[in-house]
N, C-alpha and C positions, 0 to 999 in steps of 0.2 A: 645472562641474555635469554635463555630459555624458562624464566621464571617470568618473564613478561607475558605467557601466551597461558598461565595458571587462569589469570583474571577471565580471560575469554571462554577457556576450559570452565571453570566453574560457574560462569556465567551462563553459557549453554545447558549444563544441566539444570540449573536454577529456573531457567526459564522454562525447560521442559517437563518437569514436575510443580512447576508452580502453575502454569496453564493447564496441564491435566487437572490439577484439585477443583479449579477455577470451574472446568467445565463440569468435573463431577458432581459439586456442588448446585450446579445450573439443573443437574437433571430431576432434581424436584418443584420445579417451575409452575406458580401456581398466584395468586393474587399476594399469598407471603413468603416470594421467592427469595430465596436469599442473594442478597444482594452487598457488594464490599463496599460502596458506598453509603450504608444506610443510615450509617451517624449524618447523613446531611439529612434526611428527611426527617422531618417534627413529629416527633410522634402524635403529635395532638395535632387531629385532623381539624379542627375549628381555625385553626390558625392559619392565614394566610402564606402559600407558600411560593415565595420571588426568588427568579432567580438572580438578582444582585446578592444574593442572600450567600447563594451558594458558593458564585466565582469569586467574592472576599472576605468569604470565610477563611481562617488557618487553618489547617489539619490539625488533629489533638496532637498534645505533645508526645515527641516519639517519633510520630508518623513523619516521614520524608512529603515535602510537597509533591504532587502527582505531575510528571510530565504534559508536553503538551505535542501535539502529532500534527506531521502536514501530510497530506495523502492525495493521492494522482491518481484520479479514476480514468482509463481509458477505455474509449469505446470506438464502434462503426456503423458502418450503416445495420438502421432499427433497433438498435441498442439503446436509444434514448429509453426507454419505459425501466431497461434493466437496469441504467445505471445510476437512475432516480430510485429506485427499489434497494440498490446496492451502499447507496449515501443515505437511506431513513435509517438502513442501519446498521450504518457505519457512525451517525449523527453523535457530536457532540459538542457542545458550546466552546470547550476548550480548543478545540482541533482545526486545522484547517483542512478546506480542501479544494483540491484545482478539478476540475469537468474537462474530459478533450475529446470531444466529438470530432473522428477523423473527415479528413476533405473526404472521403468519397460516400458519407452519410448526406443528404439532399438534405438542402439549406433550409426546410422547411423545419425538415428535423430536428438544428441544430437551435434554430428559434422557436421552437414549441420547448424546450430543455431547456432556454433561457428564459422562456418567460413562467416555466413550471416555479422555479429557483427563486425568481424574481417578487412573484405575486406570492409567493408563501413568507407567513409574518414570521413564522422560526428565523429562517434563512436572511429575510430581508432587515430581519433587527440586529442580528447578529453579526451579519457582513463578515462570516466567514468562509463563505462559497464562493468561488471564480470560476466562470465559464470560458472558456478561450473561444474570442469570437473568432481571430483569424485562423482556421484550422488549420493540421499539418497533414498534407498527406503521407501514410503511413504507409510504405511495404513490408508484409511477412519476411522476418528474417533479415533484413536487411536495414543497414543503421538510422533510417531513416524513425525508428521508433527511441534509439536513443537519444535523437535529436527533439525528438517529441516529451521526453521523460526530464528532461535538461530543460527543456521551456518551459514545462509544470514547474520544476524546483525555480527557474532563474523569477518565475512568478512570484511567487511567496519569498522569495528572497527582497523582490524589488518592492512589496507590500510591506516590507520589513516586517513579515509576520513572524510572530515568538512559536517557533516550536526546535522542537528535540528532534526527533527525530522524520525521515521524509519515507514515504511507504508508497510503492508504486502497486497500485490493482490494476485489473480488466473489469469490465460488464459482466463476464465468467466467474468471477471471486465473491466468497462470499464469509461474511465472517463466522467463525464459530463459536465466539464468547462473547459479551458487551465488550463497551469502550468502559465503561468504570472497571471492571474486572482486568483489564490491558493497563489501563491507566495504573492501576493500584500494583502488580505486577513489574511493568516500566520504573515502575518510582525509587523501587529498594537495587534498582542497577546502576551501576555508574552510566554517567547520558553521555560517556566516549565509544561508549561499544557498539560496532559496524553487524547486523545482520546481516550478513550475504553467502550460502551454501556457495563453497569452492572448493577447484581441487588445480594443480600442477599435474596432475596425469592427465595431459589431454587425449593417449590415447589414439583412436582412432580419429579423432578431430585432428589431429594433424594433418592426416592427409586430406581428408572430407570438407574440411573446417578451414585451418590456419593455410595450407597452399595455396587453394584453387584463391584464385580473383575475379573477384564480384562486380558488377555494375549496379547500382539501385535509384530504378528510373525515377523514384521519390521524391530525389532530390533536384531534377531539371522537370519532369513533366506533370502539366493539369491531369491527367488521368492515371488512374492505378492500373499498374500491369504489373508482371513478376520480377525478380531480377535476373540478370543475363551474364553469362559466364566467359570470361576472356581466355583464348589459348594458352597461352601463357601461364606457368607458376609462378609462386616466389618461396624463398625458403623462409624457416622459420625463425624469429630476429633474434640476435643475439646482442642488442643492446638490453634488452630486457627479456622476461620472463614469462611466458604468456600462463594464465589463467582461464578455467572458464567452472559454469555451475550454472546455479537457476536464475531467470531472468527476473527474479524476483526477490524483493529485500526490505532492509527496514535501515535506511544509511542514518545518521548524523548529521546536524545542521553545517557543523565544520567540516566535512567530508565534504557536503554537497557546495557549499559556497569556494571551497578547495576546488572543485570539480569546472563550475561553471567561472569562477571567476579565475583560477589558475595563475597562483601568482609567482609557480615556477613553471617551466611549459611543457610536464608532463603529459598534463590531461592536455593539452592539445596536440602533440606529438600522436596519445595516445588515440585520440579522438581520430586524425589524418591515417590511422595504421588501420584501425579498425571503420571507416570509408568502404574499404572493398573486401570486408571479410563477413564471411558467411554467417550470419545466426549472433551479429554481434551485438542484442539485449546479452547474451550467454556469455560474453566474455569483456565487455568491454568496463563494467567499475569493477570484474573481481582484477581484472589485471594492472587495471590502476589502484589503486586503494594497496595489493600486494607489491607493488615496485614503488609506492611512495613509501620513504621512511617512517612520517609521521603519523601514518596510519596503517602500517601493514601488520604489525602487535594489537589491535583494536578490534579484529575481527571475531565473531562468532559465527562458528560455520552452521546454519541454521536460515532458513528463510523463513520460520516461522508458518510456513504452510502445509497443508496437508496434500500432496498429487498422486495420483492414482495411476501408475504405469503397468503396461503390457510385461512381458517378460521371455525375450530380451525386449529391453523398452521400444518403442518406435517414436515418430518424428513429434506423434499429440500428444496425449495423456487420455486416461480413460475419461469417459463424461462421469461424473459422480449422480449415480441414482439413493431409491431409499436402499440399497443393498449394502451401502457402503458407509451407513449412519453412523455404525457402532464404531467402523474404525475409525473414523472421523471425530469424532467426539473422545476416544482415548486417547488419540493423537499426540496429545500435549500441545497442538498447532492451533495459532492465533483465526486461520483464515483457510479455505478450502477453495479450489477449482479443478476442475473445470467443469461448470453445471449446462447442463442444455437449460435452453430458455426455458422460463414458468414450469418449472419441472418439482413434481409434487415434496422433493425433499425439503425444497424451500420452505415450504409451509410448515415443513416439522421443524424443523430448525429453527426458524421465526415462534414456535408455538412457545417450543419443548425448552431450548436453550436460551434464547435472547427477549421470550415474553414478548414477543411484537404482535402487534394486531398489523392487519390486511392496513396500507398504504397510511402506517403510522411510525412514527419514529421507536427507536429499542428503550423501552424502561432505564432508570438507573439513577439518581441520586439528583440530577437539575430536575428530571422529568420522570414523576413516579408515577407507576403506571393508574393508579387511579382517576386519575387528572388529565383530561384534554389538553392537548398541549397549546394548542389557541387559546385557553384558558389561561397561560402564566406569562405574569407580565415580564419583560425580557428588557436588556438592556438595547438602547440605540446604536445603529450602524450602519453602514454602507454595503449594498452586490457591486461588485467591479467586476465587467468584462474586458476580456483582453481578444 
C-alpha cells in the first residue's frame, strides 16, 4: 500500500531538478538559445516554416509524445493588459486557455480583452482561447473563487478540448520557463499525477479556518463586498478528512472531469462543506482529491510555484521584485507570483529566460524567435466566448 505514494515521491523530485536544469539552461538566452524543442526548427532557414508542420510531426523515436495543458488565467478589475501579457507567455498552440475577467472589472474592460483575443491571427486561427463572457463575481477568500476555477475547467471540458493536465493562474503569475521546456518535462511523467502542495496538519486553521462559518456575499449579490462571519461554530467533520495547502495546482483531466462532473457525490458533499469555510481556494481540491480513493495515491505535493513569504508567514505573500530573480530562477518552479504590476522583473524574465520581446509571444519550437509571428501560417479555428 505504501509503495503507491514512491511514484509521486519520485515524481516530485523529477520534476524539481528537471525544471531547475531547464531554467539553468535558459540563462544563456540569446538569438541561439537553447531551446528543448529545437529538433522542430529547420535548420535551413530558406525553407518555409508551418506550423501544421509542427503539431503532426511525431517526436523522434524514444521521445514520449509531449502533453497538452489547459490553463485558467484569472483576473479583476484593470487586469486586462496583465493577463494578456500573462497568456503571450504562457502561449502555445498545443494548450488551452480560459480568460476570467471577474464581474467587478467594468464591462468595458472585459470587451476590450475580448476583442484583443479575438482580432489577434495567432489566437483567432487557432481557437484555443476562451474568454468567459458571463463573469463570476469573485470574493477574496471565499468559495466563490472555486466556483470560478470549476467554470474554467467545466469550459474546456464542454469544448471537449484534449489536455492533460488543468493549471489555475492569476494576472499576478508569471512563468519562469517556456511552454516547450514544461512541455518536454511533462512528457517523461505519467499524465495521472495530481500537483497540489498539501498537508493534514491543519494546525492553527482549525480554529481560524475550518470552525468559524462564513457567509460569501458572491454568491447572491451584484456587487463585491467581503465575507461576513456567523456567531456560531461547527466542529471539525469527521465524515472525512480535512486538507489544506496552496491555492494553486496543476490537477488532471480525470481529476477535474471527477470534480465537476461527480459521478459519486463527493465533490459535491465537498463542494456544500466548504460553501461556508474560510480561504476555501486552500482547501477545497486538496481535501477532495485526499478522501477520494482513486485519486488520493496520485498526488505530488508540489504546486510547481515559486511564493515568496514573510516569516512567520502572513495572510499575502511577498510581491516578487528584481531582488528575488536568483531565487526564483533556482527554484526548480514552473511559475512565480505574486509580481506588482509592470514591475521591472518582468522584463528580465521576459528577456533573460523566456526570450520574449515587448507584447510578443515566448520563442520555442512552432514560433522561433526569428520569425514574426504574423508571419507563420497557422492552422484554422474558432474563439469561443462563454
Amino acid at each position: 500500500m505504501e509503495r503507491k505514494w514512491l511514484v509521486p515521491l519520485v515524481a516530485s523530485s523529477l520534476v524539481s531538478i528537471t525544471l531547475f536544469l531547464a531554467a539553468t539552461l535558459s540563462l544563456g538566452a540569446s538569438s541561439q538559445r537553447t531551446r528543448v524543442w529545437g529538433f522542430l526548427i529547420d535548420s535551413d532557414a530558406s525553407r518555409a516554416m508551418y506550423v501544421e508542420d509542427y503539431l503532426v510531426q511525431p517526436p523522434p523515436s524514444g521521445m514520449p509524445a509531449p502533453p497538452r495543458l489547459g490553463y485558467v488565467i484569472q483576473g479583476t478589475k484593470g487586469d486586462g493588459p496583465r493577463m494578456k501579457r500573462v497568456l503571450q507567455a504562457l502561449y502555445h498552440p498545443r494548450n488551452h486557455y480560459v480568460l476570467h475577467l471577474d464581474l467587478e472589472a467594468l464591462p468595458r474592460e472585459r470587451v476590450e480583452l475580448a476583442r484583443s483575443i479575438k482580432t489577434d491571427p495567432t489566437f483567432l486561427e487557432f481557437g484555443n482561447v476562451h474568454v468567459v463572457g458571463k463573469a463570476n463575481l469573485v470574493t477574496y477568500r471565499g468559495p466563490t473563487m472555486v466556483a470560478a476555477t470549476l467554470h474554467a475547467a467545466a469550459i474546456l471540458i464542454k469544448q471537449k478540448a484534449d489536455f492533460d493536465w488543468f493549471i489555475n493562474l492569476s494576472a499576478s503569475d508569471y512563468p519562469l520557463i517556456t511552454q516547450d521546456d514544461l512541455l518536454h518535462v511533462l512528457s517523461y511523467l505519467p499524465r495521472d499525477l495530481n500537483f497540489i502542495e498539501h498537508t493534514s496538519n491543519i494546525g492553527w486553521k482549525e480554529f481560524q479556518r475550518a470552525k468559524p462559518i462564513i457567509i460569501d456575499p458572491g454568491l447572491y449579490m451584484n456587487k463585491k463586498s467581503d465575507i461576513f462571519w456567523a456567531t456560531q461554530r461547527r466542529p471539525v467533520p469527521t465524515a472525512f478528512r480535512l486538507f489544506t495547502g496552496s491555492a494553486w495546482f496543476a490537477l488532471t483531466r480525470a481529476f477535474m472531469e471527477y470534480t465537476v462532473i461527480g459521478w459519486d457525490n463527493l465533490p459535491r458533499i465537498m463542494l456544500m462543506y466548504y460553501t461556508n469555510f474560510v480561504s476555501s481556494p486552500e482547501g477545497y481540491f486538496h481535501t477532495l482529491i485526499c478522501n477520494a480513493p482513486e485519486f488520493r495515491n496520485t498526488t505530488v505535493n508540489h504546486d510547481l510555484h515559486f511564493i515568496a513569504w514573510d516569516n512567520p508567514p502572513k495572510q499575502h505573500p511577498l510581491s516578487l521584485t528584481l531582488k528575488q530573480l536568483g531565487n526564483m530562477t533556482t527554484s526548480g518552479a514552473a511559475f512565480a507570483r505574486k509580481f506588482p504590476r509592470e514591475d521591472p522583473v518582468l522584463d528580465k524574465i521576459d528577456e533573460e529566460y523566456l526570450g520574449r520581446g515587448p507584447d510578443r509571444f515566448t520563442p520555442g519550437g512552432w514560433c522561433p524567435a526569428p520569425r514574426k509571428v504574423d508571419k507563420i501560417r497557422v492552422l484554422s479555428g474558432e474563439m469561443s466566448t462563454f
